[in-house]
N, C-alpha and C positions, 0 to 999 in steps of 0.2 A: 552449609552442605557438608553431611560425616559421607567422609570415605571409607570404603569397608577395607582399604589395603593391608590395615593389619592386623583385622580379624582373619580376611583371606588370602590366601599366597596364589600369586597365579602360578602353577610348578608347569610341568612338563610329564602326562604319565607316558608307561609306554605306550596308549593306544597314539597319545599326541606325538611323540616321537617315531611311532611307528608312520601314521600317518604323514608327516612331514618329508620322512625321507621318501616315499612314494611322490609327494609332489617337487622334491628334487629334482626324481630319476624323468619325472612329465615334461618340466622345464625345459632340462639339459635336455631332450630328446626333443622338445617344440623348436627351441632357440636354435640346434643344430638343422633340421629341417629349413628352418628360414635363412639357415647360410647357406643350405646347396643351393635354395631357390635365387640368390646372388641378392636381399635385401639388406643385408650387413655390409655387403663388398660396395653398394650405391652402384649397380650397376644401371642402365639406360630402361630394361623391361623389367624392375622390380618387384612388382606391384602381384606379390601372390596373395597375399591375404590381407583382411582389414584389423588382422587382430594385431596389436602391438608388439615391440619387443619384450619378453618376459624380465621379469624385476629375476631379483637372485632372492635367497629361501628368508634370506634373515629380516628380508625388508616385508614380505605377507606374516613373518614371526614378529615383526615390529608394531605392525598395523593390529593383527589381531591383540595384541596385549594391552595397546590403547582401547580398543573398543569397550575389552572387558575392562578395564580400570572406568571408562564411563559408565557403565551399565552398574557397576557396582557403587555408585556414587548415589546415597540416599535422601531425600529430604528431611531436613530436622524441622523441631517445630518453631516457629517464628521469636525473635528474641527479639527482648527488649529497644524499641528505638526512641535514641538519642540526637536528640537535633543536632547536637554540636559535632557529633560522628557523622551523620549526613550533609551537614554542612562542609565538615573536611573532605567527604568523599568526593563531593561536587565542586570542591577548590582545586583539586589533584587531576580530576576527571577532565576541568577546563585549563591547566595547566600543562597536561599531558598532551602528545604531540597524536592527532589521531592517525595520521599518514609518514609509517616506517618505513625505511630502507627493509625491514623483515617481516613487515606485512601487509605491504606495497603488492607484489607479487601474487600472495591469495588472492587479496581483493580483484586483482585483475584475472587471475584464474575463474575464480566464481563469477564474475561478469560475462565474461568470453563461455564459460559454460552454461547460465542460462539462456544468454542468449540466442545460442544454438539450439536450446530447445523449443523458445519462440519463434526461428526461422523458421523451423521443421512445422511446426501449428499455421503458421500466416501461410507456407506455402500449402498444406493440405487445405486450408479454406479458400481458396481462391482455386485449387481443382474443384471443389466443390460448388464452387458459386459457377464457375465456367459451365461443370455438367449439368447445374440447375436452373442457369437462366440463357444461358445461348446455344437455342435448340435448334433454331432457324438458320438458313445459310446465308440469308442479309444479314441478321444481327453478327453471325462467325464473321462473316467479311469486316465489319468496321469493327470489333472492338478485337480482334485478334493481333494484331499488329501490338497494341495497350497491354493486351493482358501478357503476351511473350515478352514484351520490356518489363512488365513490373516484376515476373517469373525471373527473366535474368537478374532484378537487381535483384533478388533474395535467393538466388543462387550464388550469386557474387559476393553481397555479405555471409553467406554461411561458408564457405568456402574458408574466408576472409579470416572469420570466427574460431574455427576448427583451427586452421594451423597456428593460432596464437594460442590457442588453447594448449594444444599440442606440444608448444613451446614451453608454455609459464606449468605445465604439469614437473617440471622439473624441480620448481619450487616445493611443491605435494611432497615430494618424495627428500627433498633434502630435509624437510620439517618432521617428517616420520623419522628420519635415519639419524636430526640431529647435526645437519652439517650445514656449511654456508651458501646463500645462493652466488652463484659467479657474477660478477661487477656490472655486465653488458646483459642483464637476462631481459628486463624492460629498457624498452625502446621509447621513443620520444612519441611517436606515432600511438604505440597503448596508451599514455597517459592523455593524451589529445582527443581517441574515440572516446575512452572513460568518461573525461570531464565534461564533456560535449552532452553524451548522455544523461548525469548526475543533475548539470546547470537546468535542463526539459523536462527532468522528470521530476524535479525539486518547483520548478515552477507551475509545473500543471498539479501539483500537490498543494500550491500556494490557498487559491481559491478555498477549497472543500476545507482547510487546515483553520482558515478565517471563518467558516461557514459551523465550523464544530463549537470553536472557541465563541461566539456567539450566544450556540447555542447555549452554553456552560454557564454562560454570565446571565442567560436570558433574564433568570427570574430577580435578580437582584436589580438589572437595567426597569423592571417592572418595579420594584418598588423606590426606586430612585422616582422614576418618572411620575408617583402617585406624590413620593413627598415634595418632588419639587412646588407643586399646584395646592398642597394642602398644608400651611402651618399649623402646629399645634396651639392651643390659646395660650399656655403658658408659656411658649418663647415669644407671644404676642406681648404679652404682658411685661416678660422681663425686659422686651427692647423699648414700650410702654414707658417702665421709669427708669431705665438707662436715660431716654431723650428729653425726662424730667429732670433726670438728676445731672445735666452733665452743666459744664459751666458756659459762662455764654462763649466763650472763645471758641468751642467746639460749636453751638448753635451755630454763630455768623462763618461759622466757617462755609466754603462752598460744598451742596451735595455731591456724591460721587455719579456719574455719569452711567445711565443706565445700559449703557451698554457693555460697561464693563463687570458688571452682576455677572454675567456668564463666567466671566475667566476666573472670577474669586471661587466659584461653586466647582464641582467634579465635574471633569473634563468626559466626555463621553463621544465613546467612536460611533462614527454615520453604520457601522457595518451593522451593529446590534441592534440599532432603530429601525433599519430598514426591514428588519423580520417583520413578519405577522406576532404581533402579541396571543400569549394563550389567555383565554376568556369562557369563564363556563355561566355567565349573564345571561340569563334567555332574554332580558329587554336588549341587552347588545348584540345578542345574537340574530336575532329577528331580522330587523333590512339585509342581513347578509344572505338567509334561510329565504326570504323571499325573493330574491335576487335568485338564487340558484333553482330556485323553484318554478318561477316561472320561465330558468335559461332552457331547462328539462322537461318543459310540457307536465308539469305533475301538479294535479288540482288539489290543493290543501289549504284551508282557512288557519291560517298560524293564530288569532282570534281564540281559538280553542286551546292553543294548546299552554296547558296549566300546570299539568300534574306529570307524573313517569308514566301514566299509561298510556297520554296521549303522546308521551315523547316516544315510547315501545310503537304506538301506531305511526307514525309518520315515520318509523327507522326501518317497520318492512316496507311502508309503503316506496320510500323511498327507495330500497334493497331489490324490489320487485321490479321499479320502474328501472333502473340501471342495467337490472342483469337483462330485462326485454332488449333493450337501446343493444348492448352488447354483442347478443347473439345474432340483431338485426344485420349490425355493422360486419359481423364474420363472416356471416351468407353472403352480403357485398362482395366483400376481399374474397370469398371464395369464387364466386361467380365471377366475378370479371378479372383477379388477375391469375388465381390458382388453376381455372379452368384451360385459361388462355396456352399455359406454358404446358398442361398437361397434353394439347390438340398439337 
């Protein structure tokens, strides 16, 4: 990554310095407004605005000159890689502590921040589902009690969210300004929801993460599985006169135990076999294609089919009979549950 910092100077013109003292003079004129209304003093009815206390000039002069330092940061073109430099990178990478006392704090800032944005989405979908499916005043009677407890707990968590948010923003700002966070800024209780969630969201990622890696390996688990079933004649041969050539202490010896053939050969995971193998075989294809043929009512002699044009016919025939079945099953769900909720 070239940085342009010392091609380019980030300076100060005067429109920039004009500019800035104008958002001074905003500042000092907002912030003292929020001390008449008594939210600096912590009085009992503080609550005038939602908008925060104002930073001072030098900390939005801090922030802006990081942004342009990123923005100016170019892509070079790809260099030379060395394995034994990637190999050190990945020794230092797993050596190195991923969870700091100095960015400890972020990471629970950006936690507590999305999640508040998730609150915000889960609660407007369940207004939505309330004004789209309980239109009736029997259905309002029994699931209303339900849907104002699950509405409090996601008011409860964002609530929850915000003021630690609210809190670890303090970290933001020491990391812009270059100063240290204070000893007590996380609590026992942040690391507690964090871990909680990290441990759920790592194991519902488990599955799909096995399901990928699978996929990755598929094709080599396919040619494993062909060589297992099929020797070549020349290593027939060479074990041939190996069992010619060996002496008799080796003959009389006892053979190995056929069960133990497995464990000598590559060991292979249940997760990869359990896939469906890719096959573009049309004799293997067939019981399958008539299987699905006759699950879909579609009348087709597989008998015929030979060539790519018979395969082009059976691929609209098949495309025709699907999108029918389709649009049948829509007019259903329209008719009887889309109608129902609309009356």
């Amino acid at each position: 990554m070239l940085t342009m910092d010392e091609v380019y100077k980030i300076t100060s013109t005067e429109r920039t310095r004009m500019l800035e003292r104008e958002m001074a003079v905003q500042l000092s004129e907002l912030k003292s407004e929020i001390e008449e209304q008594g939210v600096l003093s912590g009085t009992a009815h503080g609550a005038y605005s939602s908008v925060p206390i104002p930073k001072d000039i030098s900390y939005f002069r801090r922030e802006r000159e990081l942004t342009l330092r990123k923005i100016l940061q170019v892509a070079e073109s790809k260099p030379l890689v060395i394995q034994a430099d990637v190999m050190q990178r990945e020794l230092e990478s797993c050596l190195r502590r991923e969870y700091t006392p100095e960015n400890l704090p972020l990471l629970l800032l950006q936690y507590y921040t999305e999640r508040t944005a998730q609150l915000v989405q889960s609660k407007y979908l369940h207004v939505l589902r309330w004004r789209r499916f309980c239109q009736l005043s029997k259905t309002m009677e029994q699931l209303y009690p339900l849907y104002k407890k699950q509405v409090g707990y996601i008011l409860q968590e964002y609530n929850d969210a915000v003021q630690r948010a609210e809190r670890l923003s303090v970290a933001r700002e020491n990391f812009l300004m270059g100063k240290n966070n204070p000893p007590h800024l996380v609590t026992q209780e942040d690391l507690t929801i964090y871990t909680r969630w990290l441990v759920c969201h790592l194991h519902s990622l488990r599955t799909i993460h096995q399901y990928l890696q699978a996929l990755q390996y598929l094709p080599i688990s396919k040619a494993l599985s062909f060589s297992d079933y099929q020797v070549p004649e020349v290593e027939q041969e060479n074990e041939d006169v190996s069992v010619n050539d060996s002496s008799p202490s080796v003959q009389d010896s006892a053979p190995p135990d056929p069960k133990d053939a497995n464990s000598l050969g590559p060991k292979r995971t249940d997760a990869a076999f359990s896939l469906p193998q890719h096959t573009t075989d049309t004799q293997e294809l067939k019981p399958q294609l008539e299987l699905l043929l006759s699950h879909f009512c579609i009348p087709y002699d597989l008998q015929e089919l030979r060539d790519s044009a018979k395969e082009m016919e059976l691929f609209s025939l098949v495309l025709g009979a699907l999108l029918f079945k389709f649009h049948f099953i829509v007019k259903v769900i329209y008719r009887e549950v889309i109608v129902t909720y609309i009356r």
